[in-house]
Every structure is written in structure tokens, then in C-alpha cells.
N, C-alpha and C positions, 0 to 999 in steps of 0.2 A: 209484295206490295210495299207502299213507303210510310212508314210510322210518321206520325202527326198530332203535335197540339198547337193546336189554335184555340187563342184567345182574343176575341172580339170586344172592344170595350166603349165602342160605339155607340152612342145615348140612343136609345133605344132598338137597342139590335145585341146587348149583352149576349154574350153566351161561351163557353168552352167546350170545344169538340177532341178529343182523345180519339185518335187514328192506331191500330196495330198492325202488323207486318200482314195480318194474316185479313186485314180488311174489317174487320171489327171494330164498332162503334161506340163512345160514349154520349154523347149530347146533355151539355145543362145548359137551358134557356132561359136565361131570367130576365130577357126582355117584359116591361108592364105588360100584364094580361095575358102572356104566351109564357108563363113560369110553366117547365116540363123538366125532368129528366126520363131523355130513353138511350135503351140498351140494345145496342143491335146484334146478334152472332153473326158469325162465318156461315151458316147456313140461311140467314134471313129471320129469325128469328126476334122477335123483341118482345121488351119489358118497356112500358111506357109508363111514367106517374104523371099524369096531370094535373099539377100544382093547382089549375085555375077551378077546376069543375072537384076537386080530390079522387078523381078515378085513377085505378090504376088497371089497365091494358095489359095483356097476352095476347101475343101471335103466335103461335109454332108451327115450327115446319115439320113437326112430328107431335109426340105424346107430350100431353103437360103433368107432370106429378107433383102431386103435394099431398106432403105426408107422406111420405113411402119409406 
């Protein structure tokens, strides 16, 4: 895949997206009212914070551990 950062600085469409070779995601959104960061794996996996609501999100394509 093709590594990538883009930075968007477009009034109200903020955000930086971090691309890795292997397809792997960062996203920080801080467009008003859409403030997020999520984390994507190579497997589909993410970690989402959502800045707006303070949730933070798990997907997994397998087991989640915490604390092990």
C-alpha cells in the first residue's frame, strides 16, 4: 500500500489522517462538533475516542484484552 499524511486545514473539515504501508489508520478530526480520534488495524480493527459525546469505541476482529 502507499503511506500517507494528509492534512486538511479547510474551516471546518480540519483533520489529519496518517496512512501506513500496510493500510493502517490514524484519523484526528477536529472539525466543530465532529472532534474524534480513531485507530484503524490492518485487520479492521479500531479504537475510536469521541471527543463530542467522551465515548471511547472498540471494534475487534478478534479478542479484546485488558488487563492481561
Amino acid at each position: 500500500g502507499t503511506q500517507e499524511i494528509l492534512i486538511d486545514s479547510t474551516a471546518g473539515s480540519e483533520m489529519i489522517r496518517l496512512t501506513d504501508k500496510a493500510g493502517q489508520v490514524v484519523v484526528m478530526n477536529a472539525a466543530a462538533g465532529r472532534e474524534r480520534i480513531q485507530a484503524t488495524d490492518k485487520s479492521g480493527s479500531v479504537i475510536l475516542m469521541d471527543g463530542v459525546m467522551g465515548n471511547i469505541i472498540v471494534r475487534s476482529s478478534n479478542k479484546v484484552l485488558i488487563n492481561t
